[in-house]
N, C-alpha and C positions, 0 to 999 in steps of 0.2 A: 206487744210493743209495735211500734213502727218507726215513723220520722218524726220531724217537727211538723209536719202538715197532715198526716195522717195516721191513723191506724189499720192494724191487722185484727180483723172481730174474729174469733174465733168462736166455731159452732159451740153456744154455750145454750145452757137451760137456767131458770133462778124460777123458785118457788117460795112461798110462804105459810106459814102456818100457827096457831099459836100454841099447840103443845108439844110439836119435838116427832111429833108421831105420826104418822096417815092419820088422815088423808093430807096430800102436799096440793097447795093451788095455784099451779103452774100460772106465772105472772108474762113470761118470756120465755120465748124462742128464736135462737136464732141457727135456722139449721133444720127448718121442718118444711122450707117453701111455704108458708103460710104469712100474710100480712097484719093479720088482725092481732098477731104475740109481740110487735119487734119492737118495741119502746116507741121512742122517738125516732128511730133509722127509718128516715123515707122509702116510702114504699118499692119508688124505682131500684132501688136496689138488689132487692129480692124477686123482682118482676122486669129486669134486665135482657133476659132472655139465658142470663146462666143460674139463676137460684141463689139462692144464700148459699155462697160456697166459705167452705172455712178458711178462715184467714182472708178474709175478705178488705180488701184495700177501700178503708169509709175516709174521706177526709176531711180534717178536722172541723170544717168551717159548713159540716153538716150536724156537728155535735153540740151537746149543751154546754154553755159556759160563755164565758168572755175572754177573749184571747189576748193573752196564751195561754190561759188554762182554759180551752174549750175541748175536752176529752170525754166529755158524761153521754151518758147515754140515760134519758130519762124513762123510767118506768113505773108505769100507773098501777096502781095498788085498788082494785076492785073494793066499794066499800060492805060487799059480802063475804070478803076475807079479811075485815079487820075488826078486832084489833089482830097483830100480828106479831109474836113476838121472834120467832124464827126465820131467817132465809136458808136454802137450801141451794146449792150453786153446782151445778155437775154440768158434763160434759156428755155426751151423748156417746152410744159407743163404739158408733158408727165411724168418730173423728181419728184421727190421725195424730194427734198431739193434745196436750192437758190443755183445758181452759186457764187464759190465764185474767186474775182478775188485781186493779191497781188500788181498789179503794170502795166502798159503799159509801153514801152519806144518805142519811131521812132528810127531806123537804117537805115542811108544813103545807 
């Protein structure tokens, strides 16, 4: 959750895969220091000079949508993992509190 202008990201991971089974292919991270997993979340973020920390204050008007409902976080679906009929959504276990998540939606 957060406010009306922004959110708190929590250190979260999301994978895909299409039988249920390993292998999983890790689409997103957030919580690894690394920029080439984060969706959409601008890079400065995570290269702030504090990391992707959890619970991270993103605001909203760096998010996907149109506002007010600009809350998405877009993430690209590799097309060597697709087709894909599972996501796989966990929290690392490192973190401090569950991942929390508000919604999925597929965009063609």
């Amino acid at each position: 959750m957060g406010g009306p202008d922004f959110i708190y990201l929590d250190w979260v991971t999301f994978a895909v895969n299409n039988t249920g089974t390993d292998p999983w292919n890790q689409v997103f991270y957030w919580g690894d220091d690394t920029t080439a997993n984060n969706g959409s979340i601008p890079d400065s973020f995570a290269t702030d000079g504090d990391g992707e920390l959890d619970n991270e204050l993103i605001p909203t008007s760096y998010l996907y949508g149109t506002p007010p409902y600009q809350t998405g976080i877009l993430i690209t679906i590799p097309p060597a993992f697709r087709p894909y009929r599972y996501v796989l959504i966990s929290a690392p276990v490192s973190c401090g509190d569950p991942a929390e998540i508000d919604a999925i939606q597929t965009l063609p």
